[in-house]
N, C-alpha and C positions, 0 to 999 in steps of 0.2 A: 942557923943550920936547917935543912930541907928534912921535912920530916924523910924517914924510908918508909915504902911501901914491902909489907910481910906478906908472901903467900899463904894464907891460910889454907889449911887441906881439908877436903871434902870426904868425912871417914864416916867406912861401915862398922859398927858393932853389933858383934855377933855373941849372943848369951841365950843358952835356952831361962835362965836366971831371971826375970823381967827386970829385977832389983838391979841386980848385980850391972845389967845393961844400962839401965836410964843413969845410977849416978856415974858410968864411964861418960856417958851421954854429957852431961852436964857438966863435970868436970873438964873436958873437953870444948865444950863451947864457953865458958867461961875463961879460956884461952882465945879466943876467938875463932875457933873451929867452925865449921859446919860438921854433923854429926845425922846421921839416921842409925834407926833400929830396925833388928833382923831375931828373930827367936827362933830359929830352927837351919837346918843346913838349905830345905827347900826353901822357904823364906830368903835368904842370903842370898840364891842362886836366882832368884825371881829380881831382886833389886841389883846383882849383879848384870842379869840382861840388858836391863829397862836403863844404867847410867852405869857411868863411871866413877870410881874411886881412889881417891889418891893410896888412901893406907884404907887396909881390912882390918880389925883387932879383931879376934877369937877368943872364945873360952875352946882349949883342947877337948874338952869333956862333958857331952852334953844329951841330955838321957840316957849316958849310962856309956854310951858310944863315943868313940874317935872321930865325932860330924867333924871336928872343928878341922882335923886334917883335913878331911874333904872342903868347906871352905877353901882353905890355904889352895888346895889343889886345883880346887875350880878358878878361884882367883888369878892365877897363874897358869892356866892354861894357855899352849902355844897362841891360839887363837886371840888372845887378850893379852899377848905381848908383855907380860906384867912379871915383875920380878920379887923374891919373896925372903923373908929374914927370918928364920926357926929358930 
């Protein structure tokens, strides 16, 4: 039998958390992910420009604030065509 080929997805992690962000990190590419990190909303929106993402993961809540909805929002702005799951 041929082996199948799996798309693996190319994901942003966002945690202002360092911790909480790397083992998503890892536990993710231990799946065979490609994985980067982001630790702030600016951060995110900077590596958003600069490439593409197949899936974003969030923390909702990060210094205290709702960044992660902005995330989410920036993510899926018209402009980036991108669609989102809350």
């Amino acid at each position: 039998m041929a082996e199948s080929t799996v798309h693996k997805s190319q994901i942003l992690v966002v945690d202002d958390e360092r911790e909480h962000a790397q083992v998503m990190c890892e536990a993710l590419e231990r799946v065979g992910h490609r994985c980067e990190l982001a630790y702030s909303l600016t951060d995110a929106r900077g590596r958003m420009d600069r490439k593409r993402y197949d899936v974003v993961v969030t923390d909702l809540m990060m210094d205290g604030r709702q960044d992660g909805l902005e995330v989410l929002r920036y993510a899926i702005a018209p402009s980036r065509r991108r669609r989102c799951c809350w």
